[in-house]
C-alpha positions in Angstrom: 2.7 32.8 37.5 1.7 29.9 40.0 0.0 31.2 42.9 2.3 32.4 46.0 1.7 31.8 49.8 2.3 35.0 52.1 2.8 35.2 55.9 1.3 38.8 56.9 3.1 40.9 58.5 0.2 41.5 61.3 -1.4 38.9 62.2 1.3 35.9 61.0 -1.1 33.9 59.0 -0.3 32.6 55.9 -2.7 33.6 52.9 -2.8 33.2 49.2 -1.8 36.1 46.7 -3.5 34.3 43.7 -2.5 34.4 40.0 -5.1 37.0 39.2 -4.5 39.4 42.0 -0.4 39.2 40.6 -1.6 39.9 37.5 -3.8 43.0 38.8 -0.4 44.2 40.9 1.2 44.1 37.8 -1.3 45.9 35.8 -1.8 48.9 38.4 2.5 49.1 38.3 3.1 47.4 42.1 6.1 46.6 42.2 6.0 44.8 45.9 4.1 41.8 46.7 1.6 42.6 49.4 2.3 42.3 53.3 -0.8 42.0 55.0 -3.8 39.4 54.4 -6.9 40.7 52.9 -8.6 41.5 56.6 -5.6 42.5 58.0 -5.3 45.3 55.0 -9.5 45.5 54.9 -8.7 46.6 58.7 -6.1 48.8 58.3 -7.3 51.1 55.8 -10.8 50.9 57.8 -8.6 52.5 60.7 -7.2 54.9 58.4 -10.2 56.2 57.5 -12.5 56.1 60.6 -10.4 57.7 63.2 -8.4 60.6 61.1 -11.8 62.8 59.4 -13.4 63.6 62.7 -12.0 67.5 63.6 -15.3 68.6 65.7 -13.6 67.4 69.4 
């Protein structure tokens, strides 16, 4: 599979989904492409995790 170029669905820059990372989708049973750049989804699941574990307010 010849690499593919994404536009991400955040920030509206175009990145590469590489032959290997296709080939790791595939192995893990992805069936979707992914949406977001690598920052944009490093960011995300950074905001996931910092601002939903802190109950002591």
């Amino acid at each position: 599979m010849p690499d593919k170029t994404i536009i991400c669905k955040d920030c509206h820059k175009e990145f590469t989904f590489t032959e290997g990372e296709q080939a790791f989708y595939r192995e893990k049973g992805f069936q979707n492409d992914p949406l977001r750049c690598p920052e944009c989804r490093r960011a995300r699941k950074h905001e996931r995790h910092s601002g939903s574990k802190d109950f002591r307010k």
